[in-house]
N, C-alpha and C positions, 0 to 999 in steps of 0.2 A: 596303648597297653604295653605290658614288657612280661619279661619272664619269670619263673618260681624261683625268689632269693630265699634262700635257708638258709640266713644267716641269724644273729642275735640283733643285729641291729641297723636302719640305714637311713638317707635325708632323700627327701621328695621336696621336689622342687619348687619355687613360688610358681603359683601358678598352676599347680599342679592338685591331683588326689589319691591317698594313694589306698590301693584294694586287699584286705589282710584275712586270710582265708584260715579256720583252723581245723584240720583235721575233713579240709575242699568242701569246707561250707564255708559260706560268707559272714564274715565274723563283726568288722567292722572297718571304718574311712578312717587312715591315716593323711592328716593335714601337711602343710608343708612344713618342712623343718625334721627335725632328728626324731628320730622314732624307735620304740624298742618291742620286740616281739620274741617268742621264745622258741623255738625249731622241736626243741624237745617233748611240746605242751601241742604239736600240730600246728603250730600258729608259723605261716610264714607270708611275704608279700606276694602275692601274687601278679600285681597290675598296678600301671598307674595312668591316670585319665588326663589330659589335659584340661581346664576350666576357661583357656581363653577363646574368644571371641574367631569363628571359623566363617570363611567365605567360599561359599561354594556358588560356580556358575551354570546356568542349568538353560540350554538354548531348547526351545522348543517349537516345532514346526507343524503347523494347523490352518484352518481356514476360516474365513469370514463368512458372513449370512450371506454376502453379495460372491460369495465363492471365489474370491480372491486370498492365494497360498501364501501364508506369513510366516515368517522365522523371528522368536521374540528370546529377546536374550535377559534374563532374568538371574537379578544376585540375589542369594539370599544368607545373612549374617545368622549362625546359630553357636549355643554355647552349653559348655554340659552343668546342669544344675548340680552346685556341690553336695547338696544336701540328696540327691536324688541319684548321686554317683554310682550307684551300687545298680540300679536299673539300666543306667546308659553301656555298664561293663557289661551284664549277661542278658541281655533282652534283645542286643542287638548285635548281630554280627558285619554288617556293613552300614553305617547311618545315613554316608553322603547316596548311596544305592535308592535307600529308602523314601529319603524326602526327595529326589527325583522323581520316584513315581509317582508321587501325591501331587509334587507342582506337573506333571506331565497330565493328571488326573483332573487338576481343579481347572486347569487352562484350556485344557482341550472340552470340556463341560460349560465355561466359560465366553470363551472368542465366538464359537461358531453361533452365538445369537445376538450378536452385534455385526453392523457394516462397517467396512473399512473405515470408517470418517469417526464412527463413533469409538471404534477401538482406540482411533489415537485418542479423543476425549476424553477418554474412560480407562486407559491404562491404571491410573491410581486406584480404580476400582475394581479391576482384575488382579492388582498386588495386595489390595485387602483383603479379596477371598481366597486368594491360596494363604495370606498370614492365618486366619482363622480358621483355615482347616489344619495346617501345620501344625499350628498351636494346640489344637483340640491333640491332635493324634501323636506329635514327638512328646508332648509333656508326659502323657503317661511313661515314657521310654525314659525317662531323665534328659531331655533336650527341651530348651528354650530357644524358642525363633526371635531373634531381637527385630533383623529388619526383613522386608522383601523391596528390592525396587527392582522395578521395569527397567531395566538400563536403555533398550533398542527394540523398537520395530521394524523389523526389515521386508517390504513388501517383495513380491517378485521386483526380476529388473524389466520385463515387458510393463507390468503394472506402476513401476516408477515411471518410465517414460511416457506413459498415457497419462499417468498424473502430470508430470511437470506439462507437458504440451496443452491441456486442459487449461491449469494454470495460465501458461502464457499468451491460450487464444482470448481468456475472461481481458487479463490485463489488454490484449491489444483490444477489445472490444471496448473497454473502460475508455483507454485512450483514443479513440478513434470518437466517442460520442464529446470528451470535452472536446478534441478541437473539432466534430462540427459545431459545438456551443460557440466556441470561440471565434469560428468562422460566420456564424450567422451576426455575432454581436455587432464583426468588422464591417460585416455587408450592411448590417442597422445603421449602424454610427458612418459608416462613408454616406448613405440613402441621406440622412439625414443634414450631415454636412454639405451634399450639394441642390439637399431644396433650399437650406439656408444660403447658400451662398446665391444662387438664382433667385430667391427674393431681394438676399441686397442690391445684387447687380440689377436686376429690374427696378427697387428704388433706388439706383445711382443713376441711372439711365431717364429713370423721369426729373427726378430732380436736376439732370445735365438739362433735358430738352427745356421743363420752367425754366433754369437759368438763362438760356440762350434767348427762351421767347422773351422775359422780361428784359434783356437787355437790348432786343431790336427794338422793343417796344420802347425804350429808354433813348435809345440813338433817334429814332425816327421822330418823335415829340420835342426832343432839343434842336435838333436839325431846321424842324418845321417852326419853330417859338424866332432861330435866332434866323433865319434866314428865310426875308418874307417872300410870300409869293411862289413858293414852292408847297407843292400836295403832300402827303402819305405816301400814294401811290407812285411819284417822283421819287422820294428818300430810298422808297424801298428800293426803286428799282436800281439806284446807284449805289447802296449793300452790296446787293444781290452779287451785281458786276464785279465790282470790290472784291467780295468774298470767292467769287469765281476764279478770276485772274489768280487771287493767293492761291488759292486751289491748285491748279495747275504750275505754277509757278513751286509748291510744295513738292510737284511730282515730277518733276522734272529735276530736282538738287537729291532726288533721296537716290542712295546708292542699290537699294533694293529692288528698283524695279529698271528695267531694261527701255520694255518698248511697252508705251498704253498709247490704244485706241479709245478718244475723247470724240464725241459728236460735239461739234463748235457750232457755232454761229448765235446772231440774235435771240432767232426761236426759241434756242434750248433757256437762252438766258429769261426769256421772258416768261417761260413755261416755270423754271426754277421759282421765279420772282411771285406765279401766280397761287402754285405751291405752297410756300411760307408765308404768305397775305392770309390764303384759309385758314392754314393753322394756326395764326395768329387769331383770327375772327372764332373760330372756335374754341378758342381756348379761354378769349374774354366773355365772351355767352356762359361757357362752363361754368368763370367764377362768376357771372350776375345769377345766374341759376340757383348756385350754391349759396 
């Protein structure tokens, strides 16, 4: 708004509207650009409105359904309707006053039937119902609401900190169930890696012992073929001895071992000899069985 020009003539600015009073009634909107009025006829400018586009910020402080205290910072773009100029100059003596109390009106009517979780959700829903009540009530006045946005929700700070910790106990909980997932997978897959490995070793272990048994069986049948007049039970027992002597003979060159007590004599050799005869007799029963 500006003051009573009594003059003959003056320019209102782009942008601008301007208010021409004759004889302090409202006469008619002068546009931007040069304009002439006649002082002598009553007619002078009274006022001029600007038409651009205003930002006003409007913090407001209220509560949630879960009674948790908010501070919500709220912008709102408004512009003065040119055609409607003449309402927005004498209808209203503070505008940014006015539409403060409507958004302080519609928000606080608003927040308190929502929980904190759903305000954040639903903010674009709380800036539609104060656009819609604005709208209803500044249009009569010559003001258009272009936007509302929700710029910030600001929770208390006891109430941030309870959030974030919440937050980070889910997250360590989250993490704490994959690696036991992860842990149990390793416990499965090692479980199973050492039954498999104790299956091979147990078939490496018999197919060691077949090998060995078919091949005494193999020494003692050529033994007995090329050299007459000798038993089975002769071959074996000069094996036996044989493999004995290597025996000990092995355990004596290896560096690993210091001091071993060996029970010697005939006995043990013949005990040994009587030993791998049965298992030998068993083992060829097994395969005529089979």
């Amino acid at each position: 708004m500006g003051n009573v020009n009594c003059v003959f003539c003056g320019c209102i600015e782009q942008a601008s509207v301007g208010v021409v009073e004759k004889w302090g009634r409202f006469d008619r909107l002068a546009d931007p650009g040069l304009n002439f009025w006649n002082p002598l006829a009553g007619e002078c400018l009274t006022g001029t409105l600007s038409t651009r586009i205003n930002s006003l910020d409007v913090k407001i402080e209220t509560k949630t359904k879960d009674n948790v205290f908010v501070q919500l910072l709220c912008s709102i773009q408004y512009r003065v309707i040119r055609q409607n100029a003449d309402d927005a100059f004498y209808e209203l003596q503070n505008p940014t006053e006015q539409i403060q109390a409507y958004v302080f009106d519609v928000v606080r009517a608003h927040v308190p039937k929502m929980n904190l979780d759903e305000l954040f959700e639903q903010k674009d829903e709380v800036a539609k119902a104060v656009l819609e009540e604005l709208e209803k009530v500044m249009g009569a006045y010559g003001y258009n609401i272009e936007h509302i946005l929700m710029v910030d929700i600001i929770p208390d700070a006891s109430v941030r900190r309870a959030m974030n910790e919440i937050n980070a106990a889910q997250r360590m909980q989250l993490a704490s169930v994959y690696k036991g997932e992860a842990d149990k997978i390793l416990q499965v897959k090692k479980a199973e890696a050492e039954a498999e490995a104790k299956y091979l070793g147990g078939v490496g272990v018999a197919r060691q012992r077949q090998a060995i048994t078919d091949g005494l069986r193999e020494n003692i049948l050529n033994f007995s073929h090329k050299v007459e007049g000798t038993s089975a039970k002769e071959v074996m027992d000069l094996i036996m001895i044989t493999q004995y002597f290597d025996t000990i003979k092995d355990l004596g060159n290896s560096s690993k071992n210091t001091t071993v007590f060996i029970p010697h004599g005939p006995g043990h050799v013949r005990d040994i000899g009587d030993q791998i005869r049965n298992g030998l007799m068993e083992a060829a029963s097994a395969k005529v069985t089979d």
